[in-house]
N, C-alpha and C positions, 0 to 999 in steps of 0.2 A: 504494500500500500504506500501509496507515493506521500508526498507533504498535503497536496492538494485535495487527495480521496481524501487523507485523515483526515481534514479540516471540516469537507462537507460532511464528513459520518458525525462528526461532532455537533456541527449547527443541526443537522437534520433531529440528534438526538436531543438536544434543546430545544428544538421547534415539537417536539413530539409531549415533552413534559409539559411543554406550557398548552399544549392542547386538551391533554390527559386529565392535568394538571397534578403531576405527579409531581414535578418540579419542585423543591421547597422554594425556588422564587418566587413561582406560581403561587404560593398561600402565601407571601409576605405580606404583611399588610403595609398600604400606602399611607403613608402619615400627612393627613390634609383631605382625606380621599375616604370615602366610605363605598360600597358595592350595592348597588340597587338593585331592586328586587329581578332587575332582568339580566346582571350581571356585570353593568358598567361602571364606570368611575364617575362619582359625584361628590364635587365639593361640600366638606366637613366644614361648615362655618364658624366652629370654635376652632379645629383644630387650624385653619387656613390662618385665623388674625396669629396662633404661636409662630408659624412657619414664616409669615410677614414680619413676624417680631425677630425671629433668626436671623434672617437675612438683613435686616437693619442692622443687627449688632453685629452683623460678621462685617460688611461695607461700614459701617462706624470704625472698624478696626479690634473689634475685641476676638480674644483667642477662643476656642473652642472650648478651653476650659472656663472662662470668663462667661459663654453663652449657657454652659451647662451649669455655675452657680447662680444664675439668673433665675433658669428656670426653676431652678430649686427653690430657691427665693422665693418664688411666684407662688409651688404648690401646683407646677403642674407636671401632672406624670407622663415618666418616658411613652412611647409609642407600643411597648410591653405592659406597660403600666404598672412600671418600677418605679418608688419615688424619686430617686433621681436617673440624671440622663448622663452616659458618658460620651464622649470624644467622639468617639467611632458613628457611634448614630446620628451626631451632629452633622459629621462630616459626610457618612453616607445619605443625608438626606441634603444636605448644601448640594452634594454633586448628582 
């Protein structure tokens, strides 16, 4: 199997879980984003003014750990709904 079969057995195998939804990307949940009764993505209105408030303080210039004792501060929980938030999910959801 050459570079290029590997690649596509790989995307195909990806494209398959997210159809399956066998994927555990596939059950992540979207942070801002809730799943309507017919499957799509609809904006979270509480959850959207947090992720507005993120992005504020990351363009203000504060550090990921700076955004994650905010929220803390604030009392709102992680996207697991841990009371606090760390680094990672900050930044997985900045990008």
């Amino acid at each position: 199997m050459n570079v290029i079969q590997k690649s596509e057995a790989i995307k195909n195998g990806l494209r398959k879980g997210f159809q399956d939804g066998s994927s555990k990307m596939a059950k992540r949940k979207c942070y801002g984003y809730t799943i309507s009764s017919v499957g799509e993505l609809e904006i979270n209105p509480d959850e959207a003014k947090v992720v507005s408030w993120i992005f504020e303080r990351y363009l203000a210039g504060d550090s990921l750990g700076k955004i994650a004792a905010g929220l803390e501060r604030q009392g709102i929980p992680s996207p697991t709904g841990k009371p606090r938030w760390n680094r990672e999910a900050i930044d997985k959801l900045l990008s």
